[in-house]
Each structure stands twice: as C-alpha cells, then as structure tokens.
C-alpha positions in Angstrom: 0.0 0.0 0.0 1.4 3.5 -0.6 0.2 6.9 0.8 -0.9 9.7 -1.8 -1.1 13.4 -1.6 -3.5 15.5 -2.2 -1.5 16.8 -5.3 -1.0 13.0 -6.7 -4.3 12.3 -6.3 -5.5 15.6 -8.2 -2.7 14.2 -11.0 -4.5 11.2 -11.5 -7.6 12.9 -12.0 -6.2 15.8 -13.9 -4.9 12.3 -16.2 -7.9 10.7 -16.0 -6.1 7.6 -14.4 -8.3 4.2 -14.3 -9.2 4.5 -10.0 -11.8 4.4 -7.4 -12.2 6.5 -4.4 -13.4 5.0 -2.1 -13.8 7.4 2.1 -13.9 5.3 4.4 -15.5 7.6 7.0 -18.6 7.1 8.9 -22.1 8.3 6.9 -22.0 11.3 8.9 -18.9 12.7 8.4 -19.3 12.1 4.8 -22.1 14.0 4.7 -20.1 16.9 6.5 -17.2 16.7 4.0 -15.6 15.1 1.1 -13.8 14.8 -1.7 -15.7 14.6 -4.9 -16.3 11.7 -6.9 -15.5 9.7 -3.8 -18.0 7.1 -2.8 -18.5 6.6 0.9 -18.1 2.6 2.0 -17.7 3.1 5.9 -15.4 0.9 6.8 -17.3 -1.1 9.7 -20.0 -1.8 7.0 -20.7 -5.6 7.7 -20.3 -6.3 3.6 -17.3 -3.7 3.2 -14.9 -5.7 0.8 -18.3 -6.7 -1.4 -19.1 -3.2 -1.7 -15.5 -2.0 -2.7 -15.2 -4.8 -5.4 -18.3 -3.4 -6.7 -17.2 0.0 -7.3 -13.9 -1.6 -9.4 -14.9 -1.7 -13.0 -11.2 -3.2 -14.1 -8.4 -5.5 -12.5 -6.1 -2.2 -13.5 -8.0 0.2 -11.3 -6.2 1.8 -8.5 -8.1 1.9 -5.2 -7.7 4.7 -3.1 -9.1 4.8 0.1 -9.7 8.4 2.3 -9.8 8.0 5.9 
C-alpha cells in the first residue's frame, strides 16, 4: 500500500487515471465533508470488501481509500 497526496491524487484525475475513491468515513462525516467523486463505503460496514469490489470496474483500477 502506498500513501498519496492531495497533489498525486489531483494528477490522477487531472490524467484521467483508471481509479476508485473509495472514504472510508462514517455516513456522517461524509455528509459533512468530502472529496468529490468519492464514494462513501464506511469501513465497519458488515459487507465492506463486497461493496469496494463493486465500485472496481477493471483489475487495473487503483483503489484509493480516504480516511
């Protein structure tokens, strides 16, 4: 796993790199604040993993997670 900044994650959107966002956050704070495009899958959801492998369209997709 490697840890992105804000500025490599704006360069693979800039790009239009194959990834998911995926915050990690509970509904609430979500709902407060995020980044867009991001899809909120809190992490304690009981079917977490299922969820995430449903937002992946391609094997190649990076998966970024915001916590």
């Amino acid at each position: 796993m490697k840890t992105i900044n804000y500025q490599e994650l704006h360069d693979l959107w800039t790009k239009q790199e194959n990834y998911v966002l995926i915050d990690v956050r509970s509904f609430e704070k979500y709902d407060a604040q995020h980044i867009p495009d991001a899809d909120n899958i809190p992490l304690d959801e009981q079917d977490f993993e299922e969820l995430v492998e449903k937002r992946v369209v391609s094997k190649e997709s990076k998966i970024i997670i915001n916590c």
